[in-house]
C-alpha positions as a printed NumPy array, in Angstrom:
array([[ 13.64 ,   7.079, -23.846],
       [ 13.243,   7.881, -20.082],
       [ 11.034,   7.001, -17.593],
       [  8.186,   9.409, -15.917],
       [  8.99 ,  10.084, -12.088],
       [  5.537,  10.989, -11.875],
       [  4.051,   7.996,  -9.893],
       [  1.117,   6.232, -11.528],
       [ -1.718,   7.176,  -8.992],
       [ -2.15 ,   3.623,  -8.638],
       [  0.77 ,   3.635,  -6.675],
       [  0.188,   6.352,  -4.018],
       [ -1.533,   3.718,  -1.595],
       [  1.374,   1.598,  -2.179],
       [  3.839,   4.227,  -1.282],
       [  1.7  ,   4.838,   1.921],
       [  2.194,   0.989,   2.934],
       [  5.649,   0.765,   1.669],
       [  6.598,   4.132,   3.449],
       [  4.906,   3.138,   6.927],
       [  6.169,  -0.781,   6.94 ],
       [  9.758,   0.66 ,   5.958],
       [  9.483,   3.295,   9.006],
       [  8.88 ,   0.236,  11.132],
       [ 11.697,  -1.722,   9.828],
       [ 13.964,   1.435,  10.025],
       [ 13.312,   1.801,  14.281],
       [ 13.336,  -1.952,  14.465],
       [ 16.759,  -2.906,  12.449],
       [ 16.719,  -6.871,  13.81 ],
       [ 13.432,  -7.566,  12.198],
       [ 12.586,  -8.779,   8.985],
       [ 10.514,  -7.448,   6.243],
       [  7.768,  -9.615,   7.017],
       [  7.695,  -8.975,  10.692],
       [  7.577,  -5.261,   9.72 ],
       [  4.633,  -6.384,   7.782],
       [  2.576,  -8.322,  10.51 ],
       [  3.394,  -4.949,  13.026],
       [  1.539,  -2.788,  10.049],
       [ -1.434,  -5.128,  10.008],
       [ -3.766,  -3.709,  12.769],
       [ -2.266,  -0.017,  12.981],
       [ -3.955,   3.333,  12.271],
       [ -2.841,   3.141,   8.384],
       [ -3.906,  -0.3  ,   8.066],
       [ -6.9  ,   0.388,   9.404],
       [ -7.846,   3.499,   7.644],
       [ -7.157,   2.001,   3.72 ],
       [ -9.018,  -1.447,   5.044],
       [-11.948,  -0.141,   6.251],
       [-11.451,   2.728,   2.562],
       [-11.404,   5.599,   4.666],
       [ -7.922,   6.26 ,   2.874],
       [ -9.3  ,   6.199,  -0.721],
       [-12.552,   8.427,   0.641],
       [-10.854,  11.225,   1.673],
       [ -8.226,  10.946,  -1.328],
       [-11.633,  11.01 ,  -3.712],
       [-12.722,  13.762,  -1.358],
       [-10.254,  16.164,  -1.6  ],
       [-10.29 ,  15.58 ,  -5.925],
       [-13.765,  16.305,  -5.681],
       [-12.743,  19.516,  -3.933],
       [-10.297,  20.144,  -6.142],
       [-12.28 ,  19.623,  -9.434],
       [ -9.89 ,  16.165, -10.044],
       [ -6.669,  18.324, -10.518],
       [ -4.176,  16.593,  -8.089],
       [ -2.244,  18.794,  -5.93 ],
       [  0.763,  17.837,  -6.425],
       [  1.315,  17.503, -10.629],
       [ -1.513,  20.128, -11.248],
       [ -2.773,  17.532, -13.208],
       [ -6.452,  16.942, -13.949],
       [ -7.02 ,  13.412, -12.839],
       [ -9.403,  11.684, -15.804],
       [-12.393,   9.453, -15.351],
       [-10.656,   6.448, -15.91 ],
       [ -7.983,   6.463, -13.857],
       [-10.729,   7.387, -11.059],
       [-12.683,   4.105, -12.22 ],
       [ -9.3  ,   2.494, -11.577],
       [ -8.687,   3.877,  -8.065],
       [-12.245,   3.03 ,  -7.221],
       [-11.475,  -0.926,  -8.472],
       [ -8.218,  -0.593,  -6.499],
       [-10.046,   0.875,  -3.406],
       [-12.379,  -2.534,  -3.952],
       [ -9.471,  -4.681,  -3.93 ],
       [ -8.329,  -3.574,  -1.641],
       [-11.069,  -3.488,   0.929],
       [-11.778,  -7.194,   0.075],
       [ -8.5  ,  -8.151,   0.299],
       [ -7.768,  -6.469,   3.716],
       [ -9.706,  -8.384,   5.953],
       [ -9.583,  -7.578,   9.628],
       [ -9.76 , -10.921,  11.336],
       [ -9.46 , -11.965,  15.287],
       [ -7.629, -15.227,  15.027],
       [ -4.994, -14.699,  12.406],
       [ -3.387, -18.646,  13.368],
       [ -5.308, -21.696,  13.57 ],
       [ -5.498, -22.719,  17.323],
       [ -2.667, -24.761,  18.09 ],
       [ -0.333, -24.251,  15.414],
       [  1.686, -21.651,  13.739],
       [  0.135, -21.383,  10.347],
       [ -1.765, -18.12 ,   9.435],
       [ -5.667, -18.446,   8.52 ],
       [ -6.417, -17.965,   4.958],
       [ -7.699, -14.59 ,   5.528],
       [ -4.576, -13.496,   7.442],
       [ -2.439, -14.714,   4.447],
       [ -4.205, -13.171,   1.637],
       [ -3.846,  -9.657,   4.076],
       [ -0.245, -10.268,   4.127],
       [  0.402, -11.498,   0.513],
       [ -1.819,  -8.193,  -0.866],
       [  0.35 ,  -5.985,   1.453],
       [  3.725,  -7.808,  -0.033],
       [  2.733,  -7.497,  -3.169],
       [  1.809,  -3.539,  -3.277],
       [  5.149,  -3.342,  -1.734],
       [  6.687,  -4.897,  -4.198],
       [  4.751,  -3.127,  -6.887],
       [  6.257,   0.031,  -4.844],
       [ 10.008,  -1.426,  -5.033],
       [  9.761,  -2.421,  -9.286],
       [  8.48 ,   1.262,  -9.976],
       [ 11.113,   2.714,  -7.945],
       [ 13.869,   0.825,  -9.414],
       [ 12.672,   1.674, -12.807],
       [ 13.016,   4.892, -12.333],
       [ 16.079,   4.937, -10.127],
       [ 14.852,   6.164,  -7.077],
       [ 16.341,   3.457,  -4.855],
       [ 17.236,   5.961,  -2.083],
       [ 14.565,   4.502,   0.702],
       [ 13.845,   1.218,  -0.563],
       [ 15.075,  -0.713,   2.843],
       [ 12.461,  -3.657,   2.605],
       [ 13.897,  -5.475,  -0.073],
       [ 11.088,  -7.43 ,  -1.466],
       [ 12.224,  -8.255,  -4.776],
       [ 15.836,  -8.58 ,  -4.072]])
């Protein structure tokens, strides 16, 4: 049995996140994966799927388009735009733009900071498993599940 290349459109935020905190580690080759991650938190693409500006032009263009994506020619079905709406949600919550992201006078993160970063790790990591299991490893240079 193989595997579908066709990415679950779940995924396609992911891939934006993955694809943008990769770019960063790429031009930045003495930095880790989770500095790459903290330099993503607060840019344009951050801001645009926090605030769901991402997901509303995404639903937009569907609309347009009668829900056939533009890339399979595929009619996208009610659920699965129920699901992007819940993921949109999610995400949005778990996104939080925040001022302070340390407690004053130490180095750990405030709770809001962390559950930015550990959504953001974990969509790239949902990125990296589908991507491995179906062997398209070519431009996988964060190495979260490793």
């Amino acid at each position: 049995m193989s595997l579908s290349k066709d990415k679950p459109y779940v995924l396609y935020v992911a891939e934006v996140i993955y694809t943008k905190i990769s770019k960063t580690k790429k031009d930045n080759p003495n930095i880790s994966s989770i500095v790459a991650i903290e330099r993503f938190i607060g840019s344009k693409t951050y801001e645009k799927i926090s605030t769901g500006k991402f997901h509303d032009i995404w639903f937009e263009k569907l609309k347009e388009n009668d829900f056939i994506d533009k890339k399979t020619k595929k009619k996208i079905s009610p659920e699965t735009m129920r699901l992007l709406q819940m993921q949109k949600d999610v995400t949005i919550k778990q996104l939080i733009k925040s001022q302070n992201l340390y407690y004053a006078k130490s180095s750990y993160p405030i709770e809001s900071y962390q559950r930015t970063f550990d959504h953001l790790w974990r969509m790239c990591e949902s990125y990296e498993l589908w991507c491995k299991e179906t062997k398209q490893t070519e431009d996988l240079n964060l190495k979260i599940i490793d």
